[in-house]
N, CA, C and O atoms as a GROMACS GRO file, in nm:
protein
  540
    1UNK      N    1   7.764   4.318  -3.793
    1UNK     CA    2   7.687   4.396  -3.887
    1UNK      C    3   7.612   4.504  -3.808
    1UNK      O    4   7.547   4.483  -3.706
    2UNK      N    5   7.636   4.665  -3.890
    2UNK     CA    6   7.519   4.756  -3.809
    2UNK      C    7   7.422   4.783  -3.866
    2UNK      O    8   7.341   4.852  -3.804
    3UNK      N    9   7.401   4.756  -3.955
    3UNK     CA   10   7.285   4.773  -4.046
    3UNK      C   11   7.283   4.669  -4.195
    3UNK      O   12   7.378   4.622  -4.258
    4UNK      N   13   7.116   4.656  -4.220
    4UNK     CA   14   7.107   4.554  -4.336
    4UNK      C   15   7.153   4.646  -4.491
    4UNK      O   16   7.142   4.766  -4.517
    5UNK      N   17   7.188   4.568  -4.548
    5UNK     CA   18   7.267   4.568  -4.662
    5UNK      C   19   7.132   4.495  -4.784
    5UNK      O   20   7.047   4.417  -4.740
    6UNK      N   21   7.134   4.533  -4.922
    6UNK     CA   22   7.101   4.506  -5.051
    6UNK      C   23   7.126   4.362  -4.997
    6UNK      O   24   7.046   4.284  -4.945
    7UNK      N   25   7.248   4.351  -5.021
    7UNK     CA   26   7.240   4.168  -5.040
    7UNK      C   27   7.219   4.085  -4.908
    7UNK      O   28   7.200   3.965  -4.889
    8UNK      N   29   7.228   4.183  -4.833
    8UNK     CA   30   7.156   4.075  -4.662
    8UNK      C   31   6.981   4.044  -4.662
    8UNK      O   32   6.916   3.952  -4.613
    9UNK      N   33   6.937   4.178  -4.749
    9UNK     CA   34   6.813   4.166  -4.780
    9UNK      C   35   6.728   4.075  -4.877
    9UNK      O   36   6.618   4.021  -4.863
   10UNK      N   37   6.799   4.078  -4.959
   10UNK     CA   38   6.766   3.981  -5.097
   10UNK      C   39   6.827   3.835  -5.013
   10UNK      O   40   6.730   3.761  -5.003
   11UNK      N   41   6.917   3.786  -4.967
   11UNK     CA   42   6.892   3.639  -4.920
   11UNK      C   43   6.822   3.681  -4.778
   11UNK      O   44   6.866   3.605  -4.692
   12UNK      N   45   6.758   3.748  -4.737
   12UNK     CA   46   6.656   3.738  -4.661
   12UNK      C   47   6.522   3.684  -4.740
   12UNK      O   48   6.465   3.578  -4.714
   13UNK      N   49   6.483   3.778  -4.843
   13UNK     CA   50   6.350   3.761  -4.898
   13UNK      C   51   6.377   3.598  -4.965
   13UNK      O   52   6.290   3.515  -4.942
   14UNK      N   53   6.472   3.565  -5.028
   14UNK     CA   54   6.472   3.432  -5.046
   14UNK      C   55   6.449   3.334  -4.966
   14UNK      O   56   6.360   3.250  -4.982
   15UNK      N   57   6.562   3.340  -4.832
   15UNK     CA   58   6.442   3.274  -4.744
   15UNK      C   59   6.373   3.262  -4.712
   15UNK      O   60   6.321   3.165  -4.658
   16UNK      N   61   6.330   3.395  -4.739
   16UNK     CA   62   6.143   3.381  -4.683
   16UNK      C   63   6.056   3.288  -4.769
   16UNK      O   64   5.954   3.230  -4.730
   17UNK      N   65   6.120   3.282  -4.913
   17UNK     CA   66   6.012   3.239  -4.981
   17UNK      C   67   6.073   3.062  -5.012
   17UNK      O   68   6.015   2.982  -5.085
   18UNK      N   69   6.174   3.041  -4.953
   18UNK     CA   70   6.184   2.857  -4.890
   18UNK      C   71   6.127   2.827  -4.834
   18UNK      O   72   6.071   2.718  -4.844
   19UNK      N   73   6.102   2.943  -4.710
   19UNK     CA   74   6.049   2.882  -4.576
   19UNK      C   75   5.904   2.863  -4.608
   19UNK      O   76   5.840   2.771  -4.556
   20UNK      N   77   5.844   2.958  -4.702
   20UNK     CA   78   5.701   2.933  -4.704
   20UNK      C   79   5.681   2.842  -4.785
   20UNK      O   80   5.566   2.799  -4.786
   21UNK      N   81   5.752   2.797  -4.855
   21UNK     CA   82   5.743   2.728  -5.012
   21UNK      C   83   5.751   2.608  -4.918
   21UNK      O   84   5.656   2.538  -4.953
   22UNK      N   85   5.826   2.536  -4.798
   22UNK     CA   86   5.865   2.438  -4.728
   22UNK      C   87   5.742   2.404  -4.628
   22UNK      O   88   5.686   2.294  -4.630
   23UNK      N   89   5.709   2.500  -4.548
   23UNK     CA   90   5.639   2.478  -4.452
   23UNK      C   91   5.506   2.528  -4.456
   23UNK      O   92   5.432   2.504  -4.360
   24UNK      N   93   5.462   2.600  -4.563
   24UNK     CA   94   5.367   2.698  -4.547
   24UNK      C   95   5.278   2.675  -4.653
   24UNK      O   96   5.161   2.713  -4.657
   25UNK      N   97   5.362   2.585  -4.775
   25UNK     CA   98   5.211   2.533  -4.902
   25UNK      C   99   5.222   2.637  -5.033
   25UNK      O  100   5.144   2.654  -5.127
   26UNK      N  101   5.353   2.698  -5.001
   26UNK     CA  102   5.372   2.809  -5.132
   26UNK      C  103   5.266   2.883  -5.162
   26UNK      O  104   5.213   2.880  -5.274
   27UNK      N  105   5.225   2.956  -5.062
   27UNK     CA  106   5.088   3.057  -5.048
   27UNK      C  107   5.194   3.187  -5.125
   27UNK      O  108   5.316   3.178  -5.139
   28UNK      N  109   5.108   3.302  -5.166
   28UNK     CA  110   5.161   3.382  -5.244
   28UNK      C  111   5.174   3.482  -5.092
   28UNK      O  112   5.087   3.458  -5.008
   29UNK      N  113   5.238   3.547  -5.070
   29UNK     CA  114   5.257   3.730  -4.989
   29UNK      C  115   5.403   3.810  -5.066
   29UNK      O  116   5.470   3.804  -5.170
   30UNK      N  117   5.398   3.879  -4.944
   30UNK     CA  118   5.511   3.955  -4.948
   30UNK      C  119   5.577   4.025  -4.860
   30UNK      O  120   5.520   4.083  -4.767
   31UNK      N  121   5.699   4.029  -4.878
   31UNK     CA  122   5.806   4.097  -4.793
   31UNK      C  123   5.904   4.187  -4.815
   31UNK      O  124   5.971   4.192  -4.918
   32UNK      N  125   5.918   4.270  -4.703
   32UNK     CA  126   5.987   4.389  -4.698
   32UNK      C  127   6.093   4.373  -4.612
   32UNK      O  128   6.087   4.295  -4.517
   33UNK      N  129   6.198   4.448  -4.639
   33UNK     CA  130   6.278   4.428  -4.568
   33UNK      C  131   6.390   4.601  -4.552
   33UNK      O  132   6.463   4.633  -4.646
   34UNK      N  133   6.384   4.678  -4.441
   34UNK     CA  134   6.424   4.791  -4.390
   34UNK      C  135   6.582   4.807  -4.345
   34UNK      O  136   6.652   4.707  -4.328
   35UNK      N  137   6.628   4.928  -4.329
   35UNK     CA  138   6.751   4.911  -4.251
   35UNK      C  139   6.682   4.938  -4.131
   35UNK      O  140   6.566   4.929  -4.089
   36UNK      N  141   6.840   4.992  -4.071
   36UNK     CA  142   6.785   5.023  -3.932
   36UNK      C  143   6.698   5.150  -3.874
   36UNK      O  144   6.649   5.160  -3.761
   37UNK      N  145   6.695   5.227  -3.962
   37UNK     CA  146   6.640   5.368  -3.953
   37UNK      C  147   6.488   5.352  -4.019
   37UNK      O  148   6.414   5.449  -4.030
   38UNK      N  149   6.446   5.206  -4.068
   38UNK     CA  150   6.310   5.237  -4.150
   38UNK      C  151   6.308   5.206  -4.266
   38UNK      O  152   6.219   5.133  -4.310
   39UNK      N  153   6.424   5.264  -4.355
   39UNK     CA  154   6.425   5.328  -4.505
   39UNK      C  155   6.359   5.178  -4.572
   39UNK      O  156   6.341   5.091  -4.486
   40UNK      N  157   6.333   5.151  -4.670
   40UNK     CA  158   6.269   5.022  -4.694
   40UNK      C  159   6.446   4.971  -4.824
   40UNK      O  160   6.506   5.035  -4.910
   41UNK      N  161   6.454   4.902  -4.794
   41UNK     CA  162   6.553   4.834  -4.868
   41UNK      C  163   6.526   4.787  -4.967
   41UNK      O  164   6.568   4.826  -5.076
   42UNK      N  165   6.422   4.662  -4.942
   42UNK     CA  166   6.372   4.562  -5.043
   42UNK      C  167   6.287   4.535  -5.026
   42UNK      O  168   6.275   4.519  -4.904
   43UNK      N  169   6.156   4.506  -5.103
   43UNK     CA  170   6.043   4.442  -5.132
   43UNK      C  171   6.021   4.348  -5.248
   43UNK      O  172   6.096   4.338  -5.345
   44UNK      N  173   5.919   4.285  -5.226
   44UNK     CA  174   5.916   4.176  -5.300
   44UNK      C  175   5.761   4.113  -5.281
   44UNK      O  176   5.707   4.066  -5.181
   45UNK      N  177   5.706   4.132  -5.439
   45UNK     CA  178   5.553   4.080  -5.406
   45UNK      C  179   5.527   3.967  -5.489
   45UNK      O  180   5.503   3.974  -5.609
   46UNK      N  181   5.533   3.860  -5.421
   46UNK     CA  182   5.540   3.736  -5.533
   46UNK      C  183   5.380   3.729  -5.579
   46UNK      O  184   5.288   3.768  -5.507
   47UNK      N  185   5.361   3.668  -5.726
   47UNK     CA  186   5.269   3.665  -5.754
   47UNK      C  187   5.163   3.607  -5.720
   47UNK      O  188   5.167   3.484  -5.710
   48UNK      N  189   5.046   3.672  -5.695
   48UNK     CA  190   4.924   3.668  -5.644
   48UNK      C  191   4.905   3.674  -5.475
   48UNK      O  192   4.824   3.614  -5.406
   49UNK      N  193   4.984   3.745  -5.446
   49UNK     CA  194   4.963   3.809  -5.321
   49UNK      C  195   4.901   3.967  -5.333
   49UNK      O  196   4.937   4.065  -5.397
   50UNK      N  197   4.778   3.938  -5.228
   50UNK     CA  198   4.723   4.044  -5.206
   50UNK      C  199   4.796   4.190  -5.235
   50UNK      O  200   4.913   4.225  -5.220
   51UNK      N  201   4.677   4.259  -5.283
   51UNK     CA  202   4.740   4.373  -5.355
   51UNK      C  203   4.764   4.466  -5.190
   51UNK      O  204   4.858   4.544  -5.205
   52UNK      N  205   4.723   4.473  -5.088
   52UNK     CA  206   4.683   4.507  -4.962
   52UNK      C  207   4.830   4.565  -4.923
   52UNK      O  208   4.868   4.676  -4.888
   53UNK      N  209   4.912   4.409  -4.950
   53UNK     CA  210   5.030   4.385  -4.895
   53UNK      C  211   5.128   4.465  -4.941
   53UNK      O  212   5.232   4.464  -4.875
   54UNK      N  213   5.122   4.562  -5.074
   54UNK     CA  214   5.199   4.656  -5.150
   54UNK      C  215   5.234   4.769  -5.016
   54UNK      O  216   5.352   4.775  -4.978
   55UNK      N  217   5.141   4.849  -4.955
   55UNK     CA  218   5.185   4.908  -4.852
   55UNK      C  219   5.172   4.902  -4.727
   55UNK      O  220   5.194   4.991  -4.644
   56UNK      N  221   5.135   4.793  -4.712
   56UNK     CA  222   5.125   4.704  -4.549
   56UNK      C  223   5.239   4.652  -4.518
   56UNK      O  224   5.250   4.643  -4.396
   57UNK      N  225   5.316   4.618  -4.566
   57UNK     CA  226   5.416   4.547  -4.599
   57UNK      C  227   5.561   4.590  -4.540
   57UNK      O  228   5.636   4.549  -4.452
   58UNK      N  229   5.559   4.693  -4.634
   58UNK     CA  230   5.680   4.784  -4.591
   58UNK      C  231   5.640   4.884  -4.477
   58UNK      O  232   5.735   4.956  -4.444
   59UNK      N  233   5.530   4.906  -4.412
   59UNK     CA  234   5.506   4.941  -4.309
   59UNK      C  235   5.528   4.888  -4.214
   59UNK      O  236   5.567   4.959  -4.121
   60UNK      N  237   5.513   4.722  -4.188
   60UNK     CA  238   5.552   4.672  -4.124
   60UNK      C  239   5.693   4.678  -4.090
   60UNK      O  240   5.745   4.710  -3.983
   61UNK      N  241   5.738   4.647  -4.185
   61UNK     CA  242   5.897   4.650  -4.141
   61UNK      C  243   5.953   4.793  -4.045
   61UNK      O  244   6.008   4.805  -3.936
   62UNK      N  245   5.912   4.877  -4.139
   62UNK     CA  246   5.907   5.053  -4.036
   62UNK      C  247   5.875   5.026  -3.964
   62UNK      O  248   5.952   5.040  -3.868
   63UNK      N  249   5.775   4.981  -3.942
   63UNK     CA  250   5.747   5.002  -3.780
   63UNK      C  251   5.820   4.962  -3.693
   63UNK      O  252   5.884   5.046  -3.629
   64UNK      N  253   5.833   4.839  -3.665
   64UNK     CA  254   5.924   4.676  -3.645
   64UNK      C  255   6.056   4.804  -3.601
   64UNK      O  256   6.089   4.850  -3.492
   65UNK      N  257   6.097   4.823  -3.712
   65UNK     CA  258   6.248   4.901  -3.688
   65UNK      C  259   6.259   5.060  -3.622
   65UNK      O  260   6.354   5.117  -3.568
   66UNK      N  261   6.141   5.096  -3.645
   66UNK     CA  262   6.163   5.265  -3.555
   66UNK      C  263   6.141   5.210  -3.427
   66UNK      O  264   6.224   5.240  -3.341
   67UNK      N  265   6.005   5.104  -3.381
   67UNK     CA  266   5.980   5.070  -3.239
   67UNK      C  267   6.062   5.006  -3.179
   67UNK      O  268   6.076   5.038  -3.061
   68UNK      N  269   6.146   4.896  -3.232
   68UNK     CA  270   6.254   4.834  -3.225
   68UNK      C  271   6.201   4.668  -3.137
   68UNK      O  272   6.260   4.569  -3.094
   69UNK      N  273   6.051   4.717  -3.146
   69UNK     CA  274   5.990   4.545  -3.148
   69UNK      C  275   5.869   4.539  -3.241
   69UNK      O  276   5.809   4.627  -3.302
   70UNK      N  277   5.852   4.408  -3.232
   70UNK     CA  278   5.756   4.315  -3.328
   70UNK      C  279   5.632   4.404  -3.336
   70UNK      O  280   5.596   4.473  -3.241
   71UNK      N  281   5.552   4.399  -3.482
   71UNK     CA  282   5.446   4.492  -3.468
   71UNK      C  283   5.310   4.430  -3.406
   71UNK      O  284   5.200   4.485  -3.407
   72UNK      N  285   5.343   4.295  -3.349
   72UNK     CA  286   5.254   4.241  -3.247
   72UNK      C  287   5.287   4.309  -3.125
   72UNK      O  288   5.216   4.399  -3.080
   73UNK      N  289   5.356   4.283  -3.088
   73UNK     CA  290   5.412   4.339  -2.925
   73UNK      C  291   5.370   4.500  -2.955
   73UNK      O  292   5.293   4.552  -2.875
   74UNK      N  293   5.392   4.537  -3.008
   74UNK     CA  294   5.376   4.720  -3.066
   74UNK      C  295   5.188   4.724  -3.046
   74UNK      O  296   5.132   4.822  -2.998
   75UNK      N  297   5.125   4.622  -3.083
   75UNK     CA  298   4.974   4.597  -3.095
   75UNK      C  299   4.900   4.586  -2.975
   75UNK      O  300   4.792   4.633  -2.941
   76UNK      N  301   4.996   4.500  -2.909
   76UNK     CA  302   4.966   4.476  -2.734
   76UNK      C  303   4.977   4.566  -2.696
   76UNK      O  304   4.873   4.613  -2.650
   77UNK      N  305   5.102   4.653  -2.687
   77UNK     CA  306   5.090   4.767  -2.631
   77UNK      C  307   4.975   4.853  -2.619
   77UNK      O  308   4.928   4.897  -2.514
   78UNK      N  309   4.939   4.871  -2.728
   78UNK     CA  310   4.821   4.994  -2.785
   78UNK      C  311   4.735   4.968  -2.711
   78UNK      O  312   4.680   5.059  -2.650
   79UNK      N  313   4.693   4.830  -2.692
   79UNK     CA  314   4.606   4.739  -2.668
   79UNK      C  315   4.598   4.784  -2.518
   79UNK      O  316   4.495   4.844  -2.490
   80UNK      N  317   4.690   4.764  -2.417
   80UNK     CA  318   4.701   4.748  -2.286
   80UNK      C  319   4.731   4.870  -2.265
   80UNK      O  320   4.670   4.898  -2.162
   81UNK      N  321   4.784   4.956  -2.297
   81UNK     CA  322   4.724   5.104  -2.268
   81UNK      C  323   4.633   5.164  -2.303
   81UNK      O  324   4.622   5.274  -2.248
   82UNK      N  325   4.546   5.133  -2.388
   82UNK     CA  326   4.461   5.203  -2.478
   82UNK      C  327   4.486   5.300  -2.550
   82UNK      O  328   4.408   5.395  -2.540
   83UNK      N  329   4.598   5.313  -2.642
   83UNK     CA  330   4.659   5.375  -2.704
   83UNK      C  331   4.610   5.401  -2.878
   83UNK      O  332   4.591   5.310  -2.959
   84UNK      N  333   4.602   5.491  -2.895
   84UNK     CA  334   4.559   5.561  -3.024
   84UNK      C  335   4.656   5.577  -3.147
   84UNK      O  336   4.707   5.684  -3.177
   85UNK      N  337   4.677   5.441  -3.224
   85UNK     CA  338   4.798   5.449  -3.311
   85UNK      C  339   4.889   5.597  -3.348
   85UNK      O  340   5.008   5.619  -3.368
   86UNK      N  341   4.740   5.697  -3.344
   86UNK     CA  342   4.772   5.780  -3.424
   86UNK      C  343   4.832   5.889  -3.315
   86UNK      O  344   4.866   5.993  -3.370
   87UNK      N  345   4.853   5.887  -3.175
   87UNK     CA  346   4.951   5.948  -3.129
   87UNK      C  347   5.100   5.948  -3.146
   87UNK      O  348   5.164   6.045  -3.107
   88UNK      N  349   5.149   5.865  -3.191
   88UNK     CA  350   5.249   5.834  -3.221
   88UNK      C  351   5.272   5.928  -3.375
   88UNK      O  352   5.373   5.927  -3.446
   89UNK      N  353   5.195   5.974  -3.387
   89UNK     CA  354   5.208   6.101  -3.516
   89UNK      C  355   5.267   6.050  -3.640
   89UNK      O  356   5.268   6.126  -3.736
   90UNK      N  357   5.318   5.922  -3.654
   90UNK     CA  358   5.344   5.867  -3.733
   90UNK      C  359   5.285   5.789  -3.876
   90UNK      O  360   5.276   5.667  -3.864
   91UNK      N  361   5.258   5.828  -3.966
   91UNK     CA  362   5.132   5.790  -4.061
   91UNK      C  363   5.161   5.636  -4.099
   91UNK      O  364   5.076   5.562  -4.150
   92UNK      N  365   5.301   5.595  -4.065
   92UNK     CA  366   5.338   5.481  -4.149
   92UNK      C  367   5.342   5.329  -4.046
   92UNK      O  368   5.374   5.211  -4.060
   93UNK      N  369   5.279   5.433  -3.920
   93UNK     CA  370   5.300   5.318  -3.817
   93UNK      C  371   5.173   5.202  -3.850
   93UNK      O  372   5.070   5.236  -3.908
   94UNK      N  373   5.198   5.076  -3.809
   94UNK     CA  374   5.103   4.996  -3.861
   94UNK      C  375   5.112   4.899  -3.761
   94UNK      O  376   5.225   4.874  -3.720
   95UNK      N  377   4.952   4.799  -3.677
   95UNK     CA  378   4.949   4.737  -3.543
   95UNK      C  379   4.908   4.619  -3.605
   95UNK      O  380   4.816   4.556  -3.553
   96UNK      N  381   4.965   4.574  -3.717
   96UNK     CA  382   4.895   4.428  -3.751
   96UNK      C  383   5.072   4.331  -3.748
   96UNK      O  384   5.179   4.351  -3.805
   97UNK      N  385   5.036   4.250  -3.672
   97UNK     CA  386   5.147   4.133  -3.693
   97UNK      C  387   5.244   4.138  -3.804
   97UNK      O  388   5.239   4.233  -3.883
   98UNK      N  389   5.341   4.033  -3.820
   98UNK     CA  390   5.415   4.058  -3.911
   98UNK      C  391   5.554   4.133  -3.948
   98UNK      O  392   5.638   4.111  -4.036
   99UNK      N  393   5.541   4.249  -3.826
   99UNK     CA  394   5.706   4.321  -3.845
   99UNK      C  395   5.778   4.278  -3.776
   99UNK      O  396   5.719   4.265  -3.669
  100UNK      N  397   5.912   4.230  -3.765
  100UNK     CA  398   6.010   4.156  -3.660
  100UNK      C  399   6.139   4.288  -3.667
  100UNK      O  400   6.180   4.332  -3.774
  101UNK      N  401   6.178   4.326  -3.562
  101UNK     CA  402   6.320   4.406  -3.561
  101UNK      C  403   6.448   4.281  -3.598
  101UNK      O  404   6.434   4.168  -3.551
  102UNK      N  405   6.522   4.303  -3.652
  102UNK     CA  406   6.656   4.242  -3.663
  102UNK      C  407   6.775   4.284  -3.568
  102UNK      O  408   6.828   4.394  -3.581
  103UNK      N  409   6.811   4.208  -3.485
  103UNK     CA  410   6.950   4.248  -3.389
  103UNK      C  411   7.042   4.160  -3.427
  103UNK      O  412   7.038   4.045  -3.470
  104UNK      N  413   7.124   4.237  -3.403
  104UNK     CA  414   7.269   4.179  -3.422
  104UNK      C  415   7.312   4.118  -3.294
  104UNK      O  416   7.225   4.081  -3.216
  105UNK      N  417   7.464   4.100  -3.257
  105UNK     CA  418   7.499   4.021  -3.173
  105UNK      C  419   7.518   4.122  -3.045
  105UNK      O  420   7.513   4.079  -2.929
  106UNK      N  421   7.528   4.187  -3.060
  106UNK     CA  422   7.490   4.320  -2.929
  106UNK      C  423   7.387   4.365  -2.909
  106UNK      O  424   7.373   4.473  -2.853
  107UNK      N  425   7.263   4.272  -2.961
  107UNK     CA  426   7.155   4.296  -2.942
  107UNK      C  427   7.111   4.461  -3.013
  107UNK      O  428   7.019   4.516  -2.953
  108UNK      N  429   7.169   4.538  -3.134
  108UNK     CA  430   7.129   4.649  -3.119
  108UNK      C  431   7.052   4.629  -3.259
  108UNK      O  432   7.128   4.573  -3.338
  109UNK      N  433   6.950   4.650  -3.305
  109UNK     CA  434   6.858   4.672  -3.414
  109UNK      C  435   6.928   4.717  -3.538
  109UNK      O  436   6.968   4.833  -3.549
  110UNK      N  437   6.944   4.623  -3.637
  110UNK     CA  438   6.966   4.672  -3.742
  110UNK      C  439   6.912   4.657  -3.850
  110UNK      O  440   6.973   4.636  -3.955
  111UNK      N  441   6.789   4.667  -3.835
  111UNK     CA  442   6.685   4.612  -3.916
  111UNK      C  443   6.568   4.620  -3.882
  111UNK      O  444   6.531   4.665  -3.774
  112UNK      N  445   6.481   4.567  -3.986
  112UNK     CA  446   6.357   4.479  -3.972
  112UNK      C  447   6.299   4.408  -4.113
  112UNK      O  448   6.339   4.446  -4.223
  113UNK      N  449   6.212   4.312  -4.100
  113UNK     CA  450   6.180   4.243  -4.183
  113UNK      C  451   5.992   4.277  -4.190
  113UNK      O  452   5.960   4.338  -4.089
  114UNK      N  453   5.885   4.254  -4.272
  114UNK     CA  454   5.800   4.252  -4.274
  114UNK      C  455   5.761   4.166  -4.371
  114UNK      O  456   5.833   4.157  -4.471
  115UNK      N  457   5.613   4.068  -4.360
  115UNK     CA  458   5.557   3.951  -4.379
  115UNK      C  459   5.425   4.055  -4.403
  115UNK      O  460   5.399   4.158  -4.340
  116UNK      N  461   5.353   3.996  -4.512
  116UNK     CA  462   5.218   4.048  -4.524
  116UNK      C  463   5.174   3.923  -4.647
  116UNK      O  464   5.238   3.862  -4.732
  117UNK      N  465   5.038   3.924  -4.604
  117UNK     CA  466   4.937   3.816  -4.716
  117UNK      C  467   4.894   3.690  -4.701
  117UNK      O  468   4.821   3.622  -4.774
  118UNK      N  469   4.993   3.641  -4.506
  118UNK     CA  470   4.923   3.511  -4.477
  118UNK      C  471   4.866   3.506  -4.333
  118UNK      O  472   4.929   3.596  -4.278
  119UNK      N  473   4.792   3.457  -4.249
  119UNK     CA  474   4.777   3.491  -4.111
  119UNK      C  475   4.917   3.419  -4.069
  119UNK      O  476   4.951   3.466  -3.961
  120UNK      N  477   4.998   3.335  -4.109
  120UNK     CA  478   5.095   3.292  -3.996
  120UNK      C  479   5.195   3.429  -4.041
  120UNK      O  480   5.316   3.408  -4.030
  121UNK      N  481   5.155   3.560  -4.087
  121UNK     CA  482   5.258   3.681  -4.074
  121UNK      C  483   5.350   3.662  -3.997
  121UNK      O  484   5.447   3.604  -4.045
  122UNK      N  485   5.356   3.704  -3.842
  122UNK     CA  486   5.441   3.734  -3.786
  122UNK      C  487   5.499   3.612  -3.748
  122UNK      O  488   5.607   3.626  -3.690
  123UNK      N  489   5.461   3.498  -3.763
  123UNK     CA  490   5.538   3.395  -3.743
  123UNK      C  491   5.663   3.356  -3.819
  123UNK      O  492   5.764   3.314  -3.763
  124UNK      N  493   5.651   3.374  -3.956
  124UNK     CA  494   5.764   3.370  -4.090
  124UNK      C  495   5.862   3.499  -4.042
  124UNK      O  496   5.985   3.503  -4.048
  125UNK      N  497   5.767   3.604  -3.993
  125UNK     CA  498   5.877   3.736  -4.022
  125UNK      C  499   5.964   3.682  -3.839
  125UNK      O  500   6.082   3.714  -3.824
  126UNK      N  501   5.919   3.637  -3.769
  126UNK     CA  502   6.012   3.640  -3.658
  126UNK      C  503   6.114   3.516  -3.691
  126UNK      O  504   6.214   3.516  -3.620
  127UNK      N  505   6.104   3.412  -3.786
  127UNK     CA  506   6.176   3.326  -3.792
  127UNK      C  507   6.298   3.375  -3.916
  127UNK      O  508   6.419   3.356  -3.903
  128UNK      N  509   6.237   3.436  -4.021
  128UNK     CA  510   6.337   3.526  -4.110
  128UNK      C  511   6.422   3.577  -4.026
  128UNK      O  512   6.539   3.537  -4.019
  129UNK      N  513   6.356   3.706  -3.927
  129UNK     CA  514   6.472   3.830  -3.856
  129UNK      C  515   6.583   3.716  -3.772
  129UNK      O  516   6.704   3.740  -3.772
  130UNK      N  517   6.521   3.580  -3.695
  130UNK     CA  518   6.612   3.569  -3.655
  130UNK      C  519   6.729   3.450  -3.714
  130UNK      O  520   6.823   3.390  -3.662
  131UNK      N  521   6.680   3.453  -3.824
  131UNK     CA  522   6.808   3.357  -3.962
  131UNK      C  523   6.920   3.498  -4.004
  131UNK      O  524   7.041   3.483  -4.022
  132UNK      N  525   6.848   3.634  -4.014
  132UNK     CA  526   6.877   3.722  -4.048
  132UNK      C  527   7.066   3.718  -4.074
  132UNK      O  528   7.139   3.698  -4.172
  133UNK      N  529   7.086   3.749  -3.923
  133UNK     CA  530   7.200   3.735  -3.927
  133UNK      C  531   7.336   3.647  -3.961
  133UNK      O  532   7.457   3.666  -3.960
  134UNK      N  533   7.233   3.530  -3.994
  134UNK     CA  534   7.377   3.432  -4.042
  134UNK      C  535   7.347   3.427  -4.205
  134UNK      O  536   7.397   3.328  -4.260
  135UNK      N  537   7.297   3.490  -4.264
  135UNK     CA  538   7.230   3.467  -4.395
  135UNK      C  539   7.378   3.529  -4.470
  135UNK      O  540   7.387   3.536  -4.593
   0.00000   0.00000   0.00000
């Protein structure tokens, strides 16, 4: 696969919402899910998740997928250089946990996923991106 697809996305967001429904106490958020260039594919705001998460959400995933890592690791960065989100000139870039890149089997990014509305964020979205591919 070189890029996520409608229906790679939609049984993505379904898993997401097993995995939380399984392990997580069926807390309400939401998830986004990008190709490889950003574009937002799919979203999905299950009910009573923070209204926050409407454009946090799919930011995450952008980000996740233009940087081509996690929007934690993207956070550290900022962090350990002292870096000013907003050099990156990008309005949609976003440093909160939660965005995971998706690779394929050549390791090349074809994707990303984004998690917003619980603190274990980036934990669900790194375990989604990497089911991603056999979904």
């Amino acid at each position: 696969m070189d890029n996520i697809t409608l229906t790679t996305a939609k049984k993505m967001a379904d898993y997401a919402a097993e995995l939380v429904a399984q392990e997580y106490g069926r807390k309400p958020f939401s998830v986004a899910v990008c190709d490889k260039d950003g574009f937002l594919v799919l979203f999905h705001k299950l009910e009573g998740a923070n209204l926050l998460t409407i454009n946090l959400t799919p930011n995450k995933a952008y980000t996740a997928a233009r940087m081509g890592v996690s929007t934690a690791d993207f956070l550290q960065r900022l962090q350990r250089e002292n870096l000013n989100i907003s050099y990156f000139s990008d309005e949609k870039f976003v440093g909160l946990p939660g965005g995971v890149p998706i690779v394929n089997d050549r390791q090349q990014v074809i994707g990303a996923v984004g998690i917003g509305g619980m603190k274990e964020d980036g934990e669900i979205a790194a375990k989604v991106a990497a089911a991603a591919p056999t979904l």
